[in-house]
C-alpha positions as CSV (number, residue, x, y, z in Angstrom):
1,X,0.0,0.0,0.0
2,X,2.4,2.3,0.6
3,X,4.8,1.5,-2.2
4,X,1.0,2.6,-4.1
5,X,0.9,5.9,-2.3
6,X,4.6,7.0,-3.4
7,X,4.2,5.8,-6.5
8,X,0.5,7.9,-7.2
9,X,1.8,11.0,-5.7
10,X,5.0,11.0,-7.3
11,X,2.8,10.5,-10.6
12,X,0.7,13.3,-10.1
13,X,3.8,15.8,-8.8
14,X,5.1,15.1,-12.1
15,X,2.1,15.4,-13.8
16,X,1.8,18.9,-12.5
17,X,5.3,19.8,-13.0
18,X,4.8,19.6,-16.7
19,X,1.5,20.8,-16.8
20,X,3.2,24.3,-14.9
21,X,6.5,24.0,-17.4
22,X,4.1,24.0,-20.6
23,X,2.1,26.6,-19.4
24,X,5.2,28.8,-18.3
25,X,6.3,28.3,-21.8
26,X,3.4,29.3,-23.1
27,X,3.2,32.9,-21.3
28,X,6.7,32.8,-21.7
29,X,5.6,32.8,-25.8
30,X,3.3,35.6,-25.2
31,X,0.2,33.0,-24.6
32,X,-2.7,34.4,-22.8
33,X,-2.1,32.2,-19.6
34,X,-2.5,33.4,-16.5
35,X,0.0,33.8,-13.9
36,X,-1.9,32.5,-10.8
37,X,-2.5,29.1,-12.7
38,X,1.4,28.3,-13.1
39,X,1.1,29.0,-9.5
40,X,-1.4,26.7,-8.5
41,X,-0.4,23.7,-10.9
42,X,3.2,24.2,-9.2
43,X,2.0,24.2,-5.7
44,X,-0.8,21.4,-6.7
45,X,2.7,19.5,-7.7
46,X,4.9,20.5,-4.7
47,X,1.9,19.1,-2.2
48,X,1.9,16.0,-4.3
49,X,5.7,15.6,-4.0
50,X,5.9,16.3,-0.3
51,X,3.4,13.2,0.3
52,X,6.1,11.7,-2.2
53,X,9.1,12.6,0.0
54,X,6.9,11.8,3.5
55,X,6.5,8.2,2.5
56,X,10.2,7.6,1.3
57,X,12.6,9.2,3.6
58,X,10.6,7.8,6.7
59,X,11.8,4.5,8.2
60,X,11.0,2.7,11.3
61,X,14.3,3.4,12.2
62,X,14.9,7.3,11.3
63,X,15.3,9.6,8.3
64,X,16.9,8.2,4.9
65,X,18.3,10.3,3.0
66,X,20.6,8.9,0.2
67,X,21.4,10.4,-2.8
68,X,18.0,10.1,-4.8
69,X,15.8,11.1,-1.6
70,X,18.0,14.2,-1.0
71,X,18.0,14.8,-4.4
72,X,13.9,14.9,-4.4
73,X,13.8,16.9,-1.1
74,X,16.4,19.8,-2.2
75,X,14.3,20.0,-6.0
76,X,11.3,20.3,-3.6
77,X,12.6,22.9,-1.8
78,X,13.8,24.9,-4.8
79,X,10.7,25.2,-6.1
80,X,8.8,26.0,-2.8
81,X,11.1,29.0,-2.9
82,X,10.3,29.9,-6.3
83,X,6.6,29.6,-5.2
84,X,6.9,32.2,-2.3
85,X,9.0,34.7,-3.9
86,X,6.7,34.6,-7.1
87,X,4.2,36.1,-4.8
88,X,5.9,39.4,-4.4
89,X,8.7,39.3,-7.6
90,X,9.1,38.3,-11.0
91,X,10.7,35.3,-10.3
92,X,8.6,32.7,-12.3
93,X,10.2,32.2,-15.3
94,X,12.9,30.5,-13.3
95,X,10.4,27.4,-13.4
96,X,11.2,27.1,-17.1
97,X,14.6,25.7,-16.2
98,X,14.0,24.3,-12.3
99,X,11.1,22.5,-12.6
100,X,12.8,19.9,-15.3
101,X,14.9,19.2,-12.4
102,X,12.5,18.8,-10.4
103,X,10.7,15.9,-12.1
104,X,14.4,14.4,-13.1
105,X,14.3,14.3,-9.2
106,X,11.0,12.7,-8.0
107,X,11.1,9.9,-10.8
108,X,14.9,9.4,-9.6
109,X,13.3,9.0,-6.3
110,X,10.8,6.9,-7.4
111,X,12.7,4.4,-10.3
112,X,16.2,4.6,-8.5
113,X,17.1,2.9,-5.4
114,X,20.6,3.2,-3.3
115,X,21.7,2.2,-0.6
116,X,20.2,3.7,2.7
117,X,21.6,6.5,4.9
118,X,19.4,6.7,8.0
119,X,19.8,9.6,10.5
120,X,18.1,8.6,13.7
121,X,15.6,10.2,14.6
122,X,17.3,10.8,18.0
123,X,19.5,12.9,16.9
124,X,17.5,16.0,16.1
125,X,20.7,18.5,16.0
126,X,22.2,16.2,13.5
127,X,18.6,16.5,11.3
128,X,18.5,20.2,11.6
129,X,22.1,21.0,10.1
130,X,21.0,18.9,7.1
131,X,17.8,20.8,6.9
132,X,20.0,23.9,6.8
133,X,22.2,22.7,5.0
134,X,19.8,21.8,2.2
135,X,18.0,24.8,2.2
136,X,21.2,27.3,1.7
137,X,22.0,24.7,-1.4
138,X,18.8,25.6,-2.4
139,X,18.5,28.9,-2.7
140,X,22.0,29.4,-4.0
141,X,20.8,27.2,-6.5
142,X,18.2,29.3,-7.6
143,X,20.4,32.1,-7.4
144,X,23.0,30.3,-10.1
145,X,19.5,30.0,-12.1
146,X,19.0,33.3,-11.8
147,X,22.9,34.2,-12.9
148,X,22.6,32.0,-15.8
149,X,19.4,33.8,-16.8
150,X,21.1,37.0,-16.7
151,X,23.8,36.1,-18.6
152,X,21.8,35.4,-21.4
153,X,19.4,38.4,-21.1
154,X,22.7,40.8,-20.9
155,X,23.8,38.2,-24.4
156,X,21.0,39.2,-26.5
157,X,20.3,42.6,-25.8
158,X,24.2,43.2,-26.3
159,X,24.4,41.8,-29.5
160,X,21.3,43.2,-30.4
161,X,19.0,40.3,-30.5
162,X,16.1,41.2,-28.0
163,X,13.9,37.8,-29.1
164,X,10.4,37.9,-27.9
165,X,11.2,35.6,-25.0
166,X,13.8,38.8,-23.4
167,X,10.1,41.1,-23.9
168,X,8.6,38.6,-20.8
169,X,11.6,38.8,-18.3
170,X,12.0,41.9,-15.9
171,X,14.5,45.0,-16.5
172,X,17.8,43.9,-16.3
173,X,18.1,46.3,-13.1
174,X,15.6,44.0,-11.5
175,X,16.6,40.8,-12.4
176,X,20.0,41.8,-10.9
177,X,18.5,42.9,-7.7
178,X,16.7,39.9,-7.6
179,X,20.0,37.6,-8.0
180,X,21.6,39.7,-4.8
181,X,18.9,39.5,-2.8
182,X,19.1,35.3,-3.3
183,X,22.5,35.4,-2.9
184,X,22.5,37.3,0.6
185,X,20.0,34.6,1.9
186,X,22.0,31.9,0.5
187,X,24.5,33.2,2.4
188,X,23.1,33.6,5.4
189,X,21.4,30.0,5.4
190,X,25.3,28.8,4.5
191,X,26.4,30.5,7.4
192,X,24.0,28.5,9.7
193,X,24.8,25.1,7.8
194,X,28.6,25.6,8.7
195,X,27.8,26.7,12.5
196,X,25.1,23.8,13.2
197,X,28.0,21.6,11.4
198,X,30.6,22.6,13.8
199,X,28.3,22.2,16.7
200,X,26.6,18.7,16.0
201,X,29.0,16.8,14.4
202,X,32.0,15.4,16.0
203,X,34.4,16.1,13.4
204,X,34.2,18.7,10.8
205,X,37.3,17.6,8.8
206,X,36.7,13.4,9.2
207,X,37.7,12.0,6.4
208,X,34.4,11.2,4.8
209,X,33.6,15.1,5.1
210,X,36.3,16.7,5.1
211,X,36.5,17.3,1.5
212,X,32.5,18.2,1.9
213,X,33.8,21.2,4.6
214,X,36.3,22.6,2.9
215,X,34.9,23.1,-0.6
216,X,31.4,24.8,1.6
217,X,34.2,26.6,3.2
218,X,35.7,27.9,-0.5
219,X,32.1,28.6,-1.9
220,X,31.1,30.5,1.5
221,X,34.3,32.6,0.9
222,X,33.5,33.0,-2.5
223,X,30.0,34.2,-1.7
224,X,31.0,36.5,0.9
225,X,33.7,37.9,-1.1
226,X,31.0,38.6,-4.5
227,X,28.8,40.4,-1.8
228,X,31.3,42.3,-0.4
229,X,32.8,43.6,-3.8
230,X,28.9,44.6,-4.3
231,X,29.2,46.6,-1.8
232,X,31.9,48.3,-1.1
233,X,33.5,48.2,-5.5
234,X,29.9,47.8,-7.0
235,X,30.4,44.9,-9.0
236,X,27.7,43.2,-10.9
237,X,27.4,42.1,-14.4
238,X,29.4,39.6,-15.8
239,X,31.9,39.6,-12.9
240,X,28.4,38.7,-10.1
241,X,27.7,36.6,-12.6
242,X,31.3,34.4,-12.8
243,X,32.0,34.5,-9.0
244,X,27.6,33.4,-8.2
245,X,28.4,30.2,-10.7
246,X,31.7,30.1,-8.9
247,X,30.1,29.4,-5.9
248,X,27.6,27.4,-7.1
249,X,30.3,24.8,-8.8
250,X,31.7,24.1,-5.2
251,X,28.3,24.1,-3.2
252,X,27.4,21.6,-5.8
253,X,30.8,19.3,-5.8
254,X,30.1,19.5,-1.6
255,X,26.5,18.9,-1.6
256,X,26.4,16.4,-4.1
257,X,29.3,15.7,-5.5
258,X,30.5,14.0,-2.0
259,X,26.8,12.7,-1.2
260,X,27.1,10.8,-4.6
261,X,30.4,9.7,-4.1
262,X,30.1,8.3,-0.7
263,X,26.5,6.5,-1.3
264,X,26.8,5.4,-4.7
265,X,30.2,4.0,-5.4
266,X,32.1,4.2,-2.0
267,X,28.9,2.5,0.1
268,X,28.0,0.1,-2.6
269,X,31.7,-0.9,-3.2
């Protein structure tokens, strides 16, 4: 019954994943769709995966998260931010390329198995740095989405190509502004992932994460040194752009670069 349950709810998630990609695409295309239903076929589809992540990731004896469940819970996350900033800014269009991901993520989770990694329930400091931890990863990652989307809107307009897609994305000013203000609460979610790591685990630099420590370390470093060069030199454009994807590439090697690793060829070895 419950192997049912996952498997009907990660259906439908999907479902309304694509449904919300195809109608993005659509407005995106200058279709007369309305913003409030992408909304509400993306939140239909993030209530559908959380049912989805519910039923996998709890055991009688704690918490898995492997590589495919983590995978499915930081997608999830990604796009619940999306969801809440999309309320107050244009941030919607960012579905066009996250929400792919996201149903890459809850078939993974449903298709794909790997071995287990259970966190005890008992050990609730332990659960909340890899809460943390997931959320900072997830909201840098939308603000390497955001990057990448700027890049190419700053492309076209300076060669002159303004297609119709550029006509449905914000001023560049905004779309800017937007990618700072993701980056600052990436940063600050990082921060807390680092300090709850320090505090809750018994060994920071262990050899099974100490390569995971020190290449959050580099991206933190490289994050606080973008935001400070906003502030104090001004930077943006290309150069926000570089140093955000920067930071990405080594949140991503730590997050999931060592997760697959470790799970998927160490533990199965």
């Amino acid at each position: 019954m419950e192997a049912m349950n996952i498997a009907i709810s990660s259906i439908l998630a999907i479902a309304f994943y694509v449904s919300g990609t195809l109608c993005q695409w659509g407005r995106l295309r200058g279709r007369d769709i309305h913003r409030p239903l992408v909304q509400t076929l993306v939140f239909a589809g993030a209530l559908a995966q959380t049912l989805s992540i519910y039923l996998i990731i709890h055991t009688p004896n704690g918490v898995n998260l492997n590589f495919y469940t983590v995978g499915s819970l930081s997608s999830w996350m990604i796009i619940l931010i999306i969801l809440a900033s999309s309320l107050r800014k244009p941030v919607e269009n960012l579905l066009i390329g996250l929400l792919p991901i996201a149903i890459a993520a809850v078939g993974c989770s449903l298709l794909l198995s790997g071995p287990e990694d259970i966190i005890p329930s008992t050990q609730p400091g332990m659960l909340l740095h890899i809460i943390i931890s997931i959320l900072s990863y997830s909201t840098l990652t939308v603000a390497a989405f955001q990057a990448v989307l700027l890049a190419w809107q700053e492309s076209r307009i300076k060669h002159h190509h303004p297609a119709s897609l550029i006509k449905a994305f914000p001023p560049m000013q905004t779309m800017e502004k937007l990618l700072f203000e993701f980056l600052w609460a990436g940063l600050i979610l990082l921060t807390l992932s680092l300090t709850t790591g320090f505090i809750y685990l018994n060994d920071m630099f262990a050899q099974h994460v100490a390569h995971k420590t020190v290449l959050s370390v580099l991206a933190w470093c490289i994050f606080g040194t973008l935001l400070t060069g906003r502030h104090i030199l001004g930077w943006r454009g290309q150069t926000a752009i570089r140093w955000t994807l920067a930071g990405f590439a080594c949140l991503m090697l730590a997050y999931f670069g060592s997760k697959f690793m470790l799970d998927m060829i160490i533990n199965r070895g």
